[in-house]
N, C-alpha and C positions, 0 to 999 in steps of 0.2 A: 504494500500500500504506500502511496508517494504520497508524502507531507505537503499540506499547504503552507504558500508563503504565510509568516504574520501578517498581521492586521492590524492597524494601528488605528482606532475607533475616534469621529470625528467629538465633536461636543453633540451634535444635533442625535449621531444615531448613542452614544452613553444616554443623551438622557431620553432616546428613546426606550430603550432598556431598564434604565429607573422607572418611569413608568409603568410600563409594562409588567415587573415586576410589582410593583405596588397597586396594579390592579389585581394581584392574584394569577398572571400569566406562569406557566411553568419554564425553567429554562429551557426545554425543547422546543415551546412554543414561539421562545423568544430568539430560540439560534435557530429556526427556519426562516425567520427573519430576515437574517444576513447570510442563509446558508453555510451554514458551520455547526461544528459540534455544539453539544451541551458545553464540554469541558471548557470550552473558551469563554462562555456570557460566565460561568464559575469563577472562573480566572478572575473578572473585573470585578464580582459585586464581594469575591471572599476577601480581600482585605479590609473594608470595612462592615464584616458581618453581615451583607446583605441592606445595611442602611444605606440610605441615601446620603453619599459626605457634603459636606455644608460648601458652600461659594464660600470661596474665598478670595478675603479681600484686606488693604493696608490697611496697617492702623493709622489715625490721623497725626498719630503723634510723634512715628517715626521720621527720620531727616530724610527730606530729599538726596538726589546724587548730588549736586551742587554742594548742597550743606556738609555731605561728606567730604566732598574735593577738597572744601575750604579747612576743612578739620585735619585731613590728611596732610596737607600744606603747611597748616599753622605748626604741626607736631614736626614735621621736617626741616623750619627755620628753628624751631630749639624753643625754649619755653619762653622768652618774652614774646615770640611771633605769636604761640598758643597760646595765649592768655587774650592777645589782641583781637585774636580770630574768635576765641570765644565768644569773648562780648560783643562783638559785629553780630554774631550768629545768634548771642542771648536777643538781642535786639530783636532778629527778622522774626525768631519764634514768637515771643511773646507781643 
């Protein structure tokens, strides 16, 4: 029996599959779908137990890249330059 290539599953057909699953579809039901095993739709929903994982999204409070650069920068000219870049940067935060 010859192996199929991987599958690398778009957003649109995953959360077709959440779905699917969350109405009660079986994984057979849902790997006829895409023509493929059961063991494949397993594959995706067993690391998180069959739930649905949450979107994921930044926290508001972490630094931009920018705010990184300038941090990175500031620590590279040596600690008077750090300290400068800090407070430029306590500034834009707050």
């Amino acid at each position: 029996m010859k192996q199929r290539p991987k599958i690398v599953y778009s957003a649109e057909q995953s959360a077709l599959m959440w779905d699917r699953g969350a109405k009660g579809d079986t994984l057979h039901a849902i790997a006829r779908l895409f023509d493929r095993g059961h063991s494949s739709i397993f594959a995706q929903s067993e690391p998180t137990g069959g739930i649905t994982p949450a979107i994921r999204k930044c926290c508001s409070l972490s630094l931009k890249i920018a705010q990184r650069e300038e941090i990175s920068r500031g620590l590279v000219e040596g600690p008077v330059g750090f300290l400068v870049n800090f407070r430029l940067l306590s500034q834009q935060i707050i």
